[in-house]
MIVOKE-214675 format. One record per residue (C-alpha): x, z, y; residue in three letters. Coordinates in steps of 0.05 Angstrom, whole numbers, plus 5000, padded with zeros to 4 digits. Example, Ala and Ser with C-alpha at 12.3 -4.5 7.8 and 13.67 -1.06 7.14 Angstrom:
2
524651564910ALA/527351434979SER/
END
This chain:
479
329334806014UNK/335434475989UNK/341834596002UNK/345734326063UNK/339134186103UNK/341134086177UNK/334234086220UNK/336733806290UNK/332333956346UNK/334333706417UNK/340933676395UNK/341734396365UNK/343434436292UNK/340334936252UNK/345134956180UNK/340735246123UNK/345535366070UNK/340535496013UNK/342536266007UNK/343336736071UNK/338636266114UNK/333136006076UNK/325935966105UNK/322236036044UNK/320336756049UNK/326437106005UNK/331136986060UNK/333237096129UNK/333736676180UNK/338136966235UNK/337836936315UNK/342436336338UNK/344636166407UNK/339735596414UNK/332936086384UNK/335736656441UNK/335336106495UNK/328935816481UNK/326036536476UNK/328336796546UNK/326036066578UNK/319436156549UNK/318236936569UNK/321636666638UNK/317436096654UNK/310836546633UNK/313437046673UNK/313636546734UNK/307036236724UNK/304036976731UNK/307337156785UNK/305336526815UNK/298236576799UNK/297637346815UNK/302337556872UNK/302936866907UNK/295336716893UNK/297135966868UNK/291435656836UNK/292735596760UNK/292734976761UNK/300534996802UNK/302535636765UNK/302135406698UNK/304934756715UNK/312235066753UNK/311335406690UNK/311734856649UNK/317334536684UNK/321135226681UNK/320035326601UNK/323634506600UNK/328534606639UNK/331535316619UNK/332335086554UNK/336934566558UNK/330833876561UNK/331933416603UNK/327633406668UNK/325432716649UNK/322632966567UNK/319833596607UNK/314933086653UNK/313632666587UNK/311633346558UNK/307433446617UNK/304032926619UNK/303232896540UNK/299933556538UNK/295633476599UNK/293132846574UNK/291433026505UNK/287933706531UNK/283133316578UNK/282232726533UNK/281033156471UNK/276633606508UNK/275333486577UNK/268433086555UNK/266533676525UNK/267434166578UNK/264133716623UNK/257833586584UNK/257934376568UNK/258334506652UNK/252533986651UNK/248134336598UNK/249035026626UNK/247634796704UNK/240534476671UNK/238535116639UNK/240435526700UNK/238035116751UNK/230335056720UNK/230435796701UNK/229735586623UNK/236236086606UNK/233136666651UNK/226036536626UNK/228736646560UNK/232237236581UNK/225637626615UNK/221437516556UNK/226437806504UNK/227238366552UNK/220038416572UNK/218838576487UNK/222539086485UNK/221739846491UNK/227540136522UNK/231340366454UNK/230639706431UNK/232639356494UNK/239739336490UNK/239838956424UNK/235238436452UNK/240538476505UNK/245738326465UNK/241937776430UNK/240737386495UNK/246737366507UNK/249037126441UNK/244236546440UNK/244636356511UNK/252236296513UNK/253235806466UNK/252535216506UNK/254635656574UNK/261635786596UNK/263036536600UNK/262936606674UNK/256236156679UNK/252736616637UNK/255537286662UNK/252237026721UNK/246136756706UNK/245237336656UNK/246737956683UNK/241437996752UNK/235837876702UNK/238538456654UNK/239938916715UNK/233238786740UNK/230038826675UNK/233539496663UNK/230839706726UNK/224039666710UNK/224739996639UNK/222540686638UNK/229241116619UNK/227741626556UNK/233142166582UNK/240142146608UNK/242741816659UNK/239141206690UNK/245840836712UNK/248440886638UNK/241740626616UNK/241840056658UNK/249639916643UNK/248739916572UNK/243739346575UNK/248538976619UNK/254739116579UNK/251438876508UNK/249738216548UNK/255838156558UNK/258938316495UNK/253737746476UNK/257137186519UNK/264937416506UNK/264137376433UNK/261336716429UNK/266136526480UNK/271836696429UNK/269636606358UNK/263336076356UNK/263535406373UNK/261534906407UNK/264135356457UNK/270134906489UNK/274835556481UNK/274635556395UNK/274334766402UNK/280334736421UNK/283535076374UNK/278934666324UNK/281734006343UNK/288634266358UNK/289634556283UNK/284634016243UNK/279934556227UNK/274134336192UNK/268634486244UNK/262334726207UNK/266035146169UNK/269635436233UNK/261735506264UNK/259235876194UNK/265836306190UNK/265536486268UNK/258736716255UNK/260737126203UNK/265237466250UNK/262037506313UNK/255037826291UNK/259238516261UNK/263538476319UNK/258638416363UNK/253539026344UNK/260739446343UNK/262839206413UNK/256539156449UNK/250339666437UNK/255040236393UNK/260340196439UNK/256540206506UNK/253640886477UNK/260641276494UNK/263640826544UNK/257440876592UNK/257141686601UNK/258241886673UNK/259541236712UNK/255941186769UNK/254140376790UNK/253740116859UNK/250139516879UNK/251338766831UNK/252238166863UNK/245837746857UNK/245436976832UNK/243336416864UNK/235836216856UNK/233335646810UNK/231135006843UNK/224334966862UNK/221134596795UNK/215334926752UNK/219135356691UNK/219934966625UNK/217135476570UNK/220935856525UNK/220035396467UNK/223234806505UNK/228635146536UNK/230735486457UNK/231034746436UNK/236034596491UNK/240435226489UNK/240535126404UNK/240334316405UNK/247634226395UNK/249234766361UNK/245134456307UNK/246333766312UNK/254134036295UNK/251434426233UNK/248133776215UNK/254333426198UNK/255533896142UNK/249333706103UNK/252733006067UNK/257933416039UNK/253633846011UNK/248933345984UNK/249332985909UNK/254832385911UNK/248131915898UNK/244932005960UNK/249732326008UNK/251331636041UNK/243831536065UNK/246532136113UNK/252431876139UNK/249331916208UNK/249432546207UNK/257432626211UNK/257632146269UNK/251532636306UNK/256533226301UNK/261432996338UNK/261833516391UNK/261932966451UNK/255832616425UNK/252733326401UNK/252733526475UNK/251332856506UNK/244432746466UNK/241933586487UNK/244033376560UNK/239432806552UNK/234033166513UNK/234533776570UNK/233133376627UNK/226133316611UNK/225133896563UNK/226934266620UNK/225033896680UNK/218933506650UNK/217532966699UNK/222133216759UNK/227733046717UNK/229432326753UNK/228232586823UNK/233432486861UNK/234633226889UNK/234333526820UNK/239432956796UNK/244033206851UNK/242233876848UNK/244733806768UNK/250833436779UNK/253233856838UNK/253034476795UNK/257134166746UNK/262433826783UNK/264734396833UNK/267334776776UNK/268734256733UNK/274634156773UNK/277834706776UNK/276234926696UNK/279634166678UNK/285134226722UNK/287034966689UNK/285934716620UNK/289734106635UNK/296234546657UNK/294834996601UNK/296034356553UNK/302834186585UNK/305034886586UNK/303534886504UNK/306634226497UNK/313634356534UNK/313935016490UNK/312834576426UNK/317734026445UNK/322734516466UNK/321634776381UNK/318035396400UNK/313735156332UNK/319135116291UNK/321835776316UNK/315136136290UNK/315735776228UNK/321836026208UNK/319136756232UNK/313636716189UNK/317136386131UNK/322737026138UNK/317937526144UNK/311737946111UNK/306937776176UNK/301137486169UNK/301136786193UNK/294237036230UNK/297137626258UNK/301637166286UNK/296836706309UNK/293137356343UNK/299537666373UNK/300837016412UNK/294236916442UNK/294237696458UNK/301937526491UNK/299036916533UNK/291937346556UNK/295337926580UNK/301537526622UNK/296336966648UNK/289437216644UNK/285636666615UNK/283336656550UNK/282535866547UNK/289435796571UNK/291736306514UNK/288035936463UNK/291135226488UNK/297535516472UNK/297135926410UNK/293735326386UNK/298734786394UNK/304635216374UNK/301135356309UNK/300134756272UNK/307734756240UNK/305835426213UNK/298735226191UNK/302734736149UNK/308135106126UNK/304735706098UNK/298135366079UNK/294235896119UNK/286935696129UNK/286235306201UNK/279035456199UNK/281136276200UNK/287036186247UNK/282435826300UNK/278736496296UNK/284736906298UNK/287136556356UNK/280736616396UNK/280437366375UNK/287637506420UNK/284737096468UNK/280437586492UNK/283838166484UNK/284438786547UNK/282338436612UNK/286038636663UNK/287638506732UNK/289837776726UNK/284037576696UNK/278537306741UNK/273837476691UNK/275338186697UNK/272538116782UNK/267937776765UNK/264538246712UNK/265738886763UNK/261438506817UNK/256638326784UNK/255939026734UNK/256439466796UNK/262739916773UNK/269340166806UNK/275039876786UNK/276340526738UNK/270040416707UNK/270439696692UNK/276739876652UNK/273240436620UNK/267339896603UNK/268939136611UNK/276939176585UNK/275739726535UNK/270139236503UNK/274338656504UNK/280238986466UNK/275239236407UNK/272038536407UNK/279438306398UNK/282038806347UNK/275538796306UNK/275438126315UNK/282838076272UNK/279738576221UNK/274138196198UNK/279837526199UNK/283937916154UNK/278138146109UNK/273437556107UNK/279137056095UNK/280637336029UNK/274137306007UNK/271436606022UNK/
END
């Protein structure tokens, strides 16, 4: 940087002089008035939209959103920016990404509602002997939650694994851990997909917030997730399982009265737009000469189109004639729109929150960390996501935010976006706790005290997290 650059933001000046406070990695860059305000208005206006959301029992939607507000007006914008910012981040969120969580609730309420996801499921299961089972466990849930949000397919899933491990003869120990340990690699199944693989909505956010290149995200999240998931689910379950005792799981709702669509039908719908997104890496990996005759294919990957063509292929892979019927149309689209609501409205708040923290120069403020520092720009990336989880419970809402302060850095240090998406979504998921409704959730429906759900659930989160980082770190120095 040259000398005598003055960076103004919101009318604080920050002097770099060229020699004590330069940002390109030799020097230091040292706390000012201004950095010390924005800090405590961002740890105080988190700090209010927890409390908010887990001692006042506001819905996210409000918490995050007084949040917001807070985070503008503590340091030192204008009430009037802070709504613009609001509104800014909101609206890009939901128009970015609200199409795809919608067509995403749409898929997964087809797949539940005609029993394809659970058919799938029971025959995996049914192959199995019981040493086997919980890696076909853990590979149901793998495949079946990419198209499902995590708390569809935790449960849809986990009744047909409990009742599966039920009727699997145990070969010694304890029958509760047996059973658990099928349950729990399900699970690890849906949470890792959930953070490293799209088309989940969760890593396609961070995908469009940091211009990630999105088959390469897909092939690298793969990468990730498989290790991770072996680690996290069926090895870890071994040790974590010993000596909890389950009581009884809550029990889904039943599929709508329509003959089953068979296995082969309802794999073509779960895997439909995961592959229609792969497709759109083919032209680049075809000869200049004939690559344009695929040009199609880029415009089928778009995510939004991806999922709108396997919604219309499901209806009658899956519902075969009953598709049009009027009560399975309903039945379809009231599945999807009771929690579309709420999931839009959260991720909506969770954009304004990241956008008041980037107007206010949070960005900048990391960018000049990681310029004046050794860290890792994904470490970074990681530590925020883990900072956001743990104070708000949500890993979409941690991922909104780590991903829009991020870009600036992205830019500055020339950091792979494609490895910092996964980064990010690895401290999104990291020690579910308390404040997490996932965390409920999962104890109803595995059967454990609240003890053993942080002996199981949370401890498997953190190692999908950690692990998650360590294979980052590795991989991204090798491709």
């Amino acid at each position: 940087m040259a000398h005598g650059v003055v960076i103004v933001r919101h009318g604080w000046e920050d002097r770099y002089d060229g020699r004590t406070n330069r940002i390109d990695g030799h020097g230091t860059h040292p706390m000012n008035g201004p950095d010390t305000q924005l800090i405590m208005a961002a740890i105080v206006g988190v700090a209010l939209s927890v409390g908010l959301i887990v001692k006042a029992r506001f819905h996210p939607f409000i918490g995050l959103l007084c949040g917001a507000f807070a985070v503008g007006l503590l340091a030192g914008l204008p009430a009037a920016d802070t709504a613009k910012a609001v509104q800014k981040g909101a609206g890009d969120i939901l128009g970015g990404t609200g199409l795809v969580v919608a067509l995403g609730l749409a898929l997964g309420a087809m797949l539940q509602l005609s029993d394809g996801a659970a058919g799938l499921a029971r025959s995996a299961l049914r192959l199995c002997s019981p040493a086997r089972a919980p890696w076909a466990s853990l590979l149901v849930g793998l495949v079946i939650g990419l198209p499902l949000f995590f708390e569809t397919g935790l449960v849809l899933l986990l009744p047909i694994v409990a009742s599966a491990a039920a009727a699997l003869p145990v070969l010694a120990g304890n029958v509760d851990a047996a059973r658990l340990r099928l349950m729990l690699s399900a699970v690890t199944g849906l949470s890792v997909v959930h953070a490293l693989v799209p088309p989940h909505p969760g890593p396609l956010l961070a995908v469009d917030a940091l211009n990630a290149d999105l088959g390469l995200t897909i092939v690298y999240g793969l990468i990730v997730a498989l290790p991770t998931a072996i680690v996290a689910g069926p090895l870890l379950a071994r040790f974590t399982t010993r000596g909890i005792v389950l009581g009884e799981p809550a029990m889904a709702t039943p599929p709508i009265e329509v003959p089953a669509p068979s296995n082969r039908r309802a794999l073509v719908a779960v895997l439909l737009p995961v592959a229609l997104i792969a497709a759109g890496q083919i032209e680049s990996l075809l000869p200049a000469a004939i690559a344009p005759r695929f040009g199609w294919l880029s415009v089928a990957s778009n995510p939004v189109l991806a999922l709108l063509v396997a919604c219309l292929a499901a209806l009658p892979l899956l519902f075969g004639r009953a598709a049009l019927r009027p009560p399975i149309q309903a039945a379809i689209w009231r599945e999807t729109m009771l929690p579309a609501g709420a999931i839009l409205l959260a991720i909506g708040a969770g954009g304004a929150l990241k956008q008041v923290l980037v107007t206010v120069g949070l960005s900048d403020l990391l960018v000049r960390a990681a310029a004046g520092t050794s860290l890792s720009p994904l470490v970074l990336a990681w530590g925020i996501a883990v900072c956001i989880r743990l104070a708000t419970g949500s890993a979409t809402v941690a991922t909104i935010t780590a991903a829009g302060v991020m870009p600036a850095v992205v830019s500055a240090t020339g950091v792979s976006p494609e490895w910092t998406v996964l980064a990010i979504g690895a401290g999104s998921v990291f020690f579910s706790h308390v404040n997490d409704p996932g965390f409920w959730l999962v104890k109803s429906y595995l059967g454990t005290d609240t003890p053993g759900t942080f002996r199981t659930w949370s401890v498997l989160e953190t190692v999908i997290s950690v692990m998650g980082l360590m294979l980052v770190m590795l991989a991204s120095q090798l491709f």
